[in-house]
Steps between C-alpha positions, in 0.01 A plus 500: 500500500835745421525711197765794416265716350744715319715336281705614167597303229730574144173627360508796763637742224797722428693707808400882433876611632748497198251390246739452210661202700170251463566384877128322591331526859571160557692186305272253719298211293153456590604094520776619773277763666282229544728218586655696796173615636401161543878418656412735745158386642285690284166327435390695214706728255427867334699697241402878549720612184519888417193526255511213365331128508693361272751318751212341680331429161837332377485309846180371466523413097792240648284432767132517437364284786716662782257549728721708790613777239331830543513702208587892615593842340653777640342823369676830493240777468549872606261724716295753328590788746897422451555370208900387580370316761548119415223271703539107501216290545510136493193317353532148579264241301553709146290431104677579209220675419511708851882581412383622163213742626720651775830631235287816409389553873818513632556890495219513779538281807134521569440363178674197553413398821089583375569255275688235693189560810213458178751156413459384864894501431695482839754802516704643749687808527866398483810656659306809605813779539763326292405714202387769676721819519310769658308552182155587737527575853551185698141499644320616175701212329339212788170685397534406146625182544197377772271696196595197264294288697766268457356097714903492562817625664821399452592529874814263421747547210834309507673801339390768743648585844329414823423867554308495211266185545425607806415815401285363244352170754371839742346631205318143433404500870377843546274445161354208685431637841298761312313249311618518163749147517754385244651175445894491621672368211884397521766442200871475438501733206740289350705590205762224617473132557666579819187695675255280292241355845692696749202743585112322450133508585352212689111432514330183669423350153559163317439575160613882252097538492484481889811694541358806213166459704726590807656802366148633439377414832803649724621184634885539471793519662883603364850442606872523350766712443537878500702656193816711639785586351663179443195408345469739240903442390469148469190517275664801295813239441321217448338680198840615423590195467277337258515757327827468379420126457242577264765694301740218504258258399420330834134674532218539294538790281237597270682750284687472206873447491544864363333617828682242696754646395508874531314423830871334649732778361301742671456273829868465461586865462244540809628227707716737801148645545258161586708534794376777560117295621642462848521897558124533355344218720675651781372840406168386408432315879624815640308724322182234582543554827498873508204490313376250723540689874345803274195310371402328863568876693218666222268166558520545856818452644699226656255191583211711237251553809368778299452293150142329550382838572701687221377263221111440571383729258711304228368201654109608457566592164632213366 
């Protein structure tokens, strides 16, 4: 069975860059989300929305008897020692209740991923250096992150560059050859229909309990498409794009008109600079890639011969 295990849908949340403008993550209905999984030969669908259930829960109040929908939540949560440090973890097989106990835990990423652990929660450690901008040194960062004790690794995210799931897919292995092994996990980290399926996780099972059951026990393998630059513009335009449908009418807008409306004068006095997207997603690869060749040359070098040896003591600890 196929599943893109990191999927965003409308209930994602608001876009922290220009605030005042009301832009969402993602204009993508849970209904579609799910609809174009299953176009594209996924056997079971999962909404990971930004701190949130509710798009899954909305799914599955339309839908109570689906049977190949996993409900998932993408938690942001922040490391103790570095507090601007964002951390993404995405718990797959999520309670209401477990969403409600983890809101005042997430200031402490130990906390949360105690919890999810305690929960026999599946989680996995998403994106690993996307949000990571030298905050800690590189190696000291790794540490932390093995520390969480996290059973997963997002060794393939549709958003991020080859350079950077393989960076993270030698981290997985070099965990594992020192005896401390995480599950590979695989996603699209769609905030488009367009991406939705294009990156998954495959496991030999026939049924969501088998496949969960298969996530615990190791047994998976990952494949799609590596985020570059392209990538990144066409999901930035996309949202773009429905966003000014919402204020025309053509999306689902949740405000009222008086918001609707100062929302498009100011999108309108803006609009010379959401052209401006395609210089930041260019920027943004090239500045992951420095950060990249800088993170693999303190974890070891090219290749990371030194890594399994460099990490062990994070490894025995956690």
């Amino acid at each position: 069975m196929k599943a893109d295990l990191h999927c965003h849908s409308y209930y994602s949340g608001y876009a922290k860059l220009l605030p005042a403008l009301r832009a969402r993550d993602c204009y993508s209905r849970p209904e579609d989300v799910y609809r174009v999984a299953k176009a594209r030969g996924m056997d079971l669908v999962c909404l990971t929305d930004h701190d949130t259930l509710d798009g899954g829960l909305a799914f599955l109040n339309a839908h109570p008897d689906a049977a190949d929908f996993i409900l998932g939540e993408e938690i942001e949560c922040r490391l103790p020692d570095a507090p601007g440090l964002r951390v993404h973890l995405g718990a797959l097989g999520m309670t209401e209740r477990a969403h409600r106990d983890l809101q005042p835990l997430r200031d402490n990423a130990f906390d949360v991923a105690e919890y999810l652990r305690a929960q026999s929660i599946f989680f996995s450690v998403n994106h690993l250096f996307l949000l990571y901008r030298d905050e800690l040194p590189a190696e000291r960062y790794v540490r932390e992150m093995i520390a969480l004790g996290s059973p997963g690794l997002e060794v393939h995210n549709g958003a991020a560059s080859r350079a950077h799931n393989a960076l993270v897919a030698a981290i997985a292995d070099a965990l594992g050859r020192a005896g401390r092994p995480v599950t590979s996990i695989g996603g699209s980290d769609a905030h488009t229909l367009r991406w939705v399926g294009s990156s998954y996780t495959e496991t030999p099972s026939r049924t969501r309990e088998e496949f969960l059951a298969d996530l615990r026990a190791g047994r998976t393998r990952v494949d799609g498409h590596h985020g570059g630059r392209a990538r990144a513009m066409s999901e930035i335009y996309g949202v773009v794009a429905r966003y000014w449908g919402s204020l025309v009418g053509l999306e689902r807008w949740e405000l009222p008109a008086s918001t609707r409306l100062k929302a498009a004068a100011l999108a309108s006095m803006l609009l010379p600079a959401q052209f401006v997207p395609a210089i930041v997603a260019f920027r943004l690869k090239s500045a992951e890639a420095r950060r990249l060749r800088r993170c693999a040359a303190e974890l070891g070098g090219r290749g990371l011969p030194d890594l399994l040896e460099s990490l062990s003591p994070a490894v025995e600890q956690s």
